[in-house]
Backbone as a ProteinNet text record, in pm:
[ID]
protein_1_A
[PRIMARY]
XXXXXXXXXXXXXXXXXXXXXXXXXXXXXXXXXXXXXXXXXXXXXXXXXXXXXXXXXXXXXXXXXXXXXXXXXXXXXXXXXXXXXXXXXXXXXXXXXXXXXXXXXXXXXXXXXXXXXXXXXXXXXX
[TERTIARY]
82.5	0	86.2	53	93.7	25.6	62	-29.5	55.9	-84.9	-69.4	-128.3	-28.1	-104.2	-43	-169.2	-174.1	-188.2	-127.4	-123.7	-77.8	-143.3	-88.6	-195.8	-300.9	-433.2	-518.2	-603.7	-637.2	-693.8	-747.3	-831.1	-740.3	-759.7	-680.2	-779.9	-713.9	-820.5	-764.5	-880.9	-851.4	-691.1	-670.9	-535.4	-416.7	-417.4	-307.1	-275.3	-149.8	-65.9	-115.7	-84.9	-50.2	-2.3	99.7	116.4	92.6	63.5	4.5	172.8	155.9	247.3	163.9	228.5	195.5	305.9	285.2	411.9	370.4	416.7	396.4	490.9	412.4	470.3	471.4	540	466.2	529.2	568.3	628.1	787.5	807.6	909.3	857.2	866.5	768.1	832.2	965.4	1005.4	976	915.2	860.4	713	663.6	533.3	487.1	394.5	378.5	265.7	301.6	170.6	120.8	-50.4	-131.8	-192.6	-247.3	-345.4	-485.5	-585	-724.7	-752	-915.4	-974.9	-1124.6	-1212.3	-1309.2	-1449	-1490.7	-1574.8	-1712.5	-1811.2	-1900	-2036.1	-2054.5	-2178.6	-2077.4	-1968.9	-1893.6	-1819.1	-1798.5	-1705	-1562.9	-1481.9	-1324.6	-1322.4	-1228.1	-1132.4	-988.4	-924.6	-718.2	-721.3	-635.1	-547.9	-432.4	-326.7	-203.4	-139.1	-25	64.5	200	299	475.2	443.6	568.8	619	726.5	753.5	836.9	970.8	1006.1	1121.8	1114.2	1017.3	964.3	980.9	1053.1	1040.3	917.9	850.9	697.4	591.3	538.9	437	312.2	203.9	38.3	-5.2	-122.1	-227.1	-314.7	-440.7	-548.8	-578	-665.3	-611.5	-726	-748.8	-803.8	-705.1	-612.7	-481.4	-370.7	-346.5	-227.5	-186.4	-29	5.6	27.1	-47.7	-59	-76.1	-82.6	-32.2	77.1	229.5	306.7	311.4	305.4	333.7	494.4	563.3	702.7	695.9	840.4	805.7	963.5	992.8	1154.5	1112.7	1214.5	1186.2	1279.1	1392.2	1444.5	1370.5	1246.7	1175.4	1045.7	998.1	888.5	741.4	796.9	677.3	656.8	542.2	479.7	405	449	405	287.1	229.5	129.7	111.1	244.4	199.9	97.5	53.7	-104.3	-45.8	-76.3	-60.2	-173.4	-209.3	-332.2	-438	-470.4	-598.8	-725.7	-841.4	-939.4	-1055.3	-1181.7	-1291.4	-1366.6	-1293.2	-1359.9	-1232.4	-1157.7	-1040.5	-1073	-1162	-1225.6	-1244.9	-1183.1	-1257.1	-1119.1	-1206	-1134.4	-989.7	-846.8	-766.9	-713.9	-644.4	-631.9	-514.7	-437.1	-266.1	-308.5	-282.9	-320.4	-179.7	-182.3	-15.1	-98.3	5.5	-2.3	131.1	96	210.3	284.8	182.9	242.1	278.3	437.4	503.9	599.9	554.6	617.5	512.4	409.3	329.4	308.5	241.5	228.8	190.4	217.7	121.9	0.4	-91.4	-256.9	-303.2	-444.8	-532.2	-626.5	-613.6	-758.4	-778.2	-844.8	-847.3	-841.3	-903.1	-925.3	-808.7	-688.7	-527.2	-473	-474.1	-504.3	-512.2	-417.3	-471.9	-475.2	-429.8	-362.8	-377.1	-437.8	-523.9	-519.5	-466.7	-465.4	-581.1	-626.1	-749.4	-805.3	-698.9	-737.6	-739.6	-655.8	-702.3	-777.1	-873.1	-930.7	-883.8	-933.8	-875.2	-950.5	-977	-1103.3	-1016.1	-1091.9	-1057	-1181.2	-1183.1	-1224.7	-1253.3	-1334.8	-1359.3	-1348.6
-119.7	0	125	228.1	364	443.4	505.8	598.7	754.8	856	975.1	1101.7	1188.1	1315.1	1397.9	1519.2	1609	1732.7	1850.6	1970.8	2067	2215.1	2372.2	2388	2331.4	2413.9	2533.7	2619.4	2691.9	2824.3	2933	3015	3133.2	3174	3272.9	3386.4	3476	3562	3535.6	3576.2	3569.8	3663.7	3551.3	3603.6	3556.5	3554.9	3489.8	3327.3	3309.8	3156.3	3053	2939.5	2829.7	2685.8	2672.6	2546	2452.1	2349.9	2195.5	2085.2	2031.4	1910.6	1804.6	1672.6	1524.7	1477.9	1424.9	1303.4	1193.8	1095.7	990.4	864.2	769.5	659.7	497.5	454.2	293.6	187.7	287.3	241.6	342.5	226.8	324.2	464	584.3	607.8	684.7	654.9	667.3	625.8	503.6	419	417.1	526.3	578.2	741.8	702.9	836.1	877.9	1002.8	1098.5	1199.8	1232.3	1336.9	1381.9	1519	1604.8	1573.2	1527.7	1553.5	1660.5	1712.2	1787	1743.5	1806.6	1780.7	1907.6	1979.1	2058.2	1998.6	2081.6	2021.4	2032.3	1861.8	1883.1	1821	1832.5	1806.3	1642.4	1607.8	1477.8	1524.5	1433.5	1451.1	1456	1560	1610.6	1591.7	1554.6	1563.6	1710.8	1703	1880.3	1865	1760	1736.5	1578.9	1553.6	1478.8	1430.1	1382.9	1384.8	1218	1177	1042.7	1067.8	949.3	898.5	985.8	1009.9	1094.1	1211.4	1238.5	1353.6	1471.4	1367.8	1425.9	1448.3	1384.2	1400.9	1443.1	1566.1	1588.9	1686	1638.3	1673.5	1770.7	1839.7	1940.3	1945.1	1961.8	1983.8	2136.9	2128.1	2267.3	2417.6	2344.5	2495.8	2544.3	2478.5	2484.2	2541.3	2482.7	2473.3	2670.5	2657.5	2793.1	2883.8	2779.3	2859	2796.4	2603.7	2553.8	2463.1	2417.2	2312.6	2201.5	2111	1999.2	1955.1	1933.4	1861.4	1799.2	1699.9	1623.4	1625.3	1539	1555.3	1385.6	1333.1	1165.5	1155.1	1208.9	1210.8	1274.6	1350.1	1333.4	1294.4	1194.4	1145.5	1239.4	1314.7	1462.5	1510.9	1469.8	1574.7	1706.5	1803.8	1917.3	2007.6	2110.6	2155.2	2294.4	2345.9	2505	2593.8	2643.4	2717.8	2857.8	2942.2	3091.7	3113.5	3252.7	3309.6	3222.8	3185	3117.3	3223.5	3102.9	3177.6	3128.1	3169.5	3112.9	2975.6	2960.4	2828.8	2700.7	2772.9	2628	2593.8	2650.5	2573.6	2454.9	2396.3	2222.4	2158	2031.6	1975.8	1878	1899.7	1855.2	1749.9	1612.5	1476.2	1448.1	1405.2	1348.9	1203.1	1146	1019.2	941.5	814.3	729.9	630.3	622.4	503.8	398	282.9	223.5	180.6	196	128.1	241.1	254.1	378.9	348	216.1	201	277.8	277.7	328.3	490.4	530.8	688.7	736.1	877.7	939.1	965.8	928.5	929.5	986.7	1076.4	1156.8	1093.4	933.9	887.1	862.7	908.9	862.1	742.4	642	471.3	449.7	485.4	474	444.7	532	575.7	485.9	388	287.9	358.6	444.9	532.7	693.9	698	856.7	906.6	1018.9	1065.2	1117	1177	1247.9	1384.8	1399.3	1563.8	1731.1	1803.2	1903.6	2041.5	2118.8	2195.3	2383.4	2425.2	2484.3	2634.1	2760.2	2803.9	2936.4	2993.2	3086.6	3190.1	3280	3421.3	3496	3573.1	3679.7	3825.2
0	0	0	-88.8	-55.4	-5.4	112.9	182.9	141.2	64.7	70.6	104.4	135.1	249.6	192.8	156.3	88.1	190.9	190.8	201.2	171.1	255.3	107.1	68.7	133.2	79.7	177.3	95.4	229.3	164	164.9	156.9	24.3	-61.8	-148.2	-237.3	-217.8	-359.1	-485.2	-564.6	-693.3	-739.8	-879.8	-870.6	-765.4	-666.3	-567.5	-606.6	-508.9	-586.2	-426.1	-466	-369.1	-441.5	-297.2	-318.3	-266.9	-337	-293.3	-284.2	-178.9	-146	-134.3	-163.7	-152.4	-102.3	36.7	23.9	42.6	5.6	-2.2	92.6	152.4	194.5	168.6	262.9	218.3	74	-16.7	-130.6	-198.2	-341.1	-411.6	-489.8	-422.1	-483.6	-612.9	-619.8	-772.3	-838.4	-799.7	-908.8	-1008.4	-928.1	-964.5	-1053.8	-1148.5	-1185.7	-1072.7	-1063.1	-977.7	-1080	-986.6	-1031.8	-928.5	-994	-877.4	-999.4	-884.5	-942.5	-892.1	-926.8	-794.7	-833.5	-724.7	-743.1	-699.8	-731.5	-679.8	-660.3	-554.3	-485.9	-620.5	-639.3	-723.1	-890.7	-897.9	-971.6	-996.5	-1104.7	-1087.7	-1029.3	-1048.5	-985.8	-1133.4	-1145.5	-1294.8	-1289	-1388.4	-1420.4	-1363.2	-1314.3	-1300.8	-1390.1	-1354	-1380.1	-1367.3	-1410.2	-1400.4	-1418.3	-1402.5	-1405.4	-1398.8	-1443	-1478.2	-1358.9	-1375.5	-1193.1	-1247.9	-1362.5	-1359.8	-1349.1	-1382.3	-1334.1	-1503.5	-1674.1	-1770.5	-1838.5	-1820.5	-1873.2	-1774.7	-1837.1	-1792	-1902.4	-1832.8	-1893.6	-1797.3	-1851.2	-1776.8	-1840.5	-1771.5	-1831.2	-1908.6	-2028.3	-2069.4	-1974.3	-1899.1	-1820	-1705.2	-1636.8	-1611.5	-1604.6	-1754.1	-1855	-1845.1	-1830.2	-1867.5	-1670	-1575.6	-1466.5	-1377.2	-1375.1	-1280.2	-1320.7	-1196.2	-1233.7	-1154.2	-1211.5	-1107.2	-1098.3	-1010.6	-997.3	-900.7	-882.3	-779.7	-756.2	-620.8	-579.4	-521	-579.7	-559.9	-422.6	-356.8	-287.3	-145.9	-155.3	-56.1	-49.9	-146.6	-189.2	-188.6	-260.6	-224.7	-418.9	-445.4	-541	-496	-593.9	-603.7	-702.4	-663.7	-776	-711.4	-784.8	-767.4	-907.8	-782.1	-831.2	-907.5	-972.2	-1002.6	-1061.1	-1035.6	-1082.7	-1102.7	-979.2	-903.8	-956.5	-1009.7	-1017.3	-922.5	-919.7	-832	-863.7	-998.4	-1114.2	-1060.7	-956	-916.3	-810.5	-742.4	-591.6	-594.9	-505	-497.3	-427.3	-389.9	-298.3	-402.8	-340.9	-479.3	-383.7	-508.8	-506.2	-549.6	-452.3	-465.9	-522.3	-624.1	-662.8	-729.5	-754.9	-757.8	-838.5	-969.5	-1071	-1059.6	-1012.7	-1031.6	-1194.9	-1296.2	-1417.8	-1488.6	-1445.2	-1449.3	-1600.6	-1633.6	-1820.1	-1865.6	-1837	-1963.1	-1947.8	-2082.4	-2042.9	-1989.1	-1931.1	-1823.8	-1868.1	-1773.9	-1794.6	-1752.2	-1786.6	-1748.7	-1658	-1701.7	-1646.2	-1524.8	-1452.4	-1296.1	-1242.4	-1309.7	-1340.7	-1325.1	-1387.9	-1374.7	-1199.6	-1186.4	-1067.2	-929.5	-867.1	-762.2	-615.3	-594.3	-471.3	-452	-391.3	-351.9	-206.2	-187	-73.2	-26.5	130.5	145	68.6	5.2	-23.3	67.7	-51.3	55	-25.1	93.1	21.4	-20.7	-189.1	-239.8	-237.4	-139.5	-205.3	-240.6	-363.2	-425.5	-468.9	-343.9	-313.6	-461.8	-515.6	-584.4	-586.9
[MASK]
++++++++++++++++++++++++++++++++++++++++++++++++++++++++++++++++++++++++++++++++++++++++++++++++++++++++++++++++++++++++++++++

């Protein structure tokens, strides 16, 4: 089992940055690609992002794209997802999630996906 815990979330106005941490335990977790979902209330869980265990490949969703990054530091088993120019449409609760089948490409799909942290929540003020 990999157990992951997410925090760096917490109250922002529009326009302002944050960052999200994951670390992860329990496994290699180099060995894994990670992603951030999120999910708003009334909403499915959506891709935000994702990095390959090397951390050379990476995806975003294109509402995103351009203004959040994900990285990760395998040496302290911690993915990252810094925020910039947060809008009120990024509220929702966000999802540290771990793919072990780290041959194949990085995936959007949540189904991918065996390992999910609790989440933490994102709100963004007007």
């Amino acid at each position: 089992q990999m157990q992951l815990v997410e925090s760096g979330g917490g109250l922002v106005q529009a326009g302002g940055s944050l960052r999200l941490s994951c670390v992860a335990s329990g496994r290699t977790f180099s060995s894994y690609t990670m992603a951030w979902f999120r999910q708003a209330p009334g909403k499915e869980r959506e891709f935000v992002a994702a990095i390959s265990w090397s951390g050379d490949s990476t995806t975003y969703a294109d509402s995103v794209k351009g203004r959040f990054t994900i990285s990760r530091d395998n040496a302290k088993n911690t993915v990252y997802l810094q925020m910039n120019s947060l809008k009120p449409e990024d509220t929702a609760v966000y999802y540290c999630a771990a793919d072990y089948r780290s041959w194949m490409p990085v995936s959007r799909d949540r189904y991918r996906y065996a390992y999910w942290g609790q989440g933490t929540q994102v709100t963004v003020s007007s």
